[in-house]
C-alpha positions as CSV (number, residue, x, y, z in Angstrom):
1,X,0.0,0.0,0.0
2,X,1.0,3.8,-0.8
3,X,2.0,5.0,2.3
4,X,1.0,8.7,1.0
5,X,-2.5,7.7,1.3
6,X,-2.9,9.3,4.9
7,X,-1.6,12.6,3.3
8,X,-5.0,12.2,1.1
9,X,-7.1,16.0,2.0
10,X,-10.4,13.8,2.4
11,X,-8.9,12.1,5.7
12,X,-7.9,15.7,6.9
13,X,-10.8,15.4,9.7
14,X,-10.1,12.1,11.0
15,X,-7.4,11.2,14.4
16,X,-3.9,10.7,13.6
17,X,-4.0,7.8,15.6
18,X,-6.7,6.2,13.9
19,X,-4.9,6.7,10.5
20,X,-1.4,5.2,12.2
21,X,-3.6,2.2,13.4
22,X,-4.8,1.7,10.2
23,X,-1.4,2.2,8.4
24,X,-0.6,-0.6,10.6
25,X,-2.9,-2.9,9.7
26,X,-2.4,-2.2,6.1
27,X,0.9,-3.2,6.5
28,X,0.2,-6.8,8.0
29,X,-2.5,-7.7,5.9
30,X,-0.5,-6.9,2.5
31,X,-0.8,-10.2,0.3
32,X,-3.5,-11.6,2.6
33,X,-6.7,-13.2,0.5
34,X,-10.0,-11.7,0.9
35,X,-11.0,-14.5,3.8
36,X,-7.8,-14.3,5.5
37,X,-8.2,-10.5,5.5
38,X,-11.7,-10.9,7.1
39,X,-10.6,-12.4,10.5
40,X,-7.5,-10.7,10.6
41,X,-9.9,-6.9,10.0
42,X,-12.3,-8.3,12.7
43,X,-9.2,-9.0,15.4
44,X,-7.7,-5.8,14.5
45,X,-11.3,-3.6,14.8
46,X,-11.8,-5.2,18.4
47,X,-8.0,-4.4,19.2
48,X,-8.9,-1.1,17.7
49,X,-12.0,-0.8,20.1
50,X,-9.9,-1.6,23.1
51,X,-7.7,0.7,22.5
52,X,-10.3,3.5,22.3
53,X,-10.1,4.0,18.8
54,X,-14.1,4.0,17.0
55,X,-14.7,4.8,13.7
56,X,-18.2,6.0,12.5
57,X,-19.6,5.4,9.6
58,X,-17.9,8.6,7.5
59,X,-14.9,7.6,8.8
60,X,-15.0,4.2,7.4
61,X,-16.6,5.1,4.2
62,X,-14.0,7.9,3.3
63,X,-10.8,5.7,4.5
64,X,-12.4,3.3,1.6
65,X,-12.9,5.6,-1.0
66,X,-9.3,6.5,-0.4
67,X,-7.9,3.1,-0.4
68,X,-9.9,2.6,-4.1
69,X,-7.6,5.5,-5.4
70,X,-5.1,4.6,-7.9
71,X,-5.9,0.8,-7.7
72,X,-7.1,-1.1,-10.6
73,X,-10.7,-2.8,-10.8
74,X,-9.6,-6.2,-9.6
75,X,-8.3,-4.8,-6.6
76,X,-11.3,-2.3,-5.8
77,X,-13.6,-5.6,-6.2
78,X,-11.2,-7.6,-3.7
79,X,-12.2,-4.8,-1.0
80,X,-15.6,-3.9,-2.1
81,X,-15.7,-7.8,-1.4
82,X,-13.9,-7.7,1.7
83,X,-16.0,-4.6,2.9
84,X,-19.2,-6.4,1.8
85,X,-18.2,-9.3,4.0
86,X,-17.4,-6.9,6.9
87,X,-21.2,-5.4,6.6
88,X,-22.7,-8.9,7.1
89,X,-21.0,-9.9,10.4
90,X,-22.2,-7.0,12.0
């Protein structure tokens, strides 16, 4: 992952430390399939939780749109797919 995607204007309104947790993560699920990715998002959200670290819903929605940026159509369907996945175990 581009790590200049934190620098992106649209995430100008959300923590630092939300965006260095999720740089993080990004960085330990590269290469991970769509259902790997799912249990490891779900252990890192709870971690995330516990740490004190909740994201609402614009939050999460402009992260994605971010992450989309710059990547080609198979790789915007792997995360619409993962994000799908996400919207069903809650």
């Amino acid at each position: 992952m581009d790590d200049n995607w934190q620098d992106n204007p649209k995430l100008a309104g959300i923590d630092k430390n939300k965006l260095d947790m999720l740089q993080q993560m990004a960085q330990q699920g590269a290469g991970k399939s769509p259902s790997d990715l799912l249990p490891f998002i779900m252990n890192a959200a709870s971690q995330g939780r516990n740490a004190g670290l909740n994201f609402n819903s614009n939050e999460i929605n402009t992260i994605i749109e971010v992450l989309k940026m710059g990547k080609s159509p198979r790789e915007r369907a792997k995360l619409d797919k993962v994000v799908n996945l996400m919207k069903m175990m809650k």
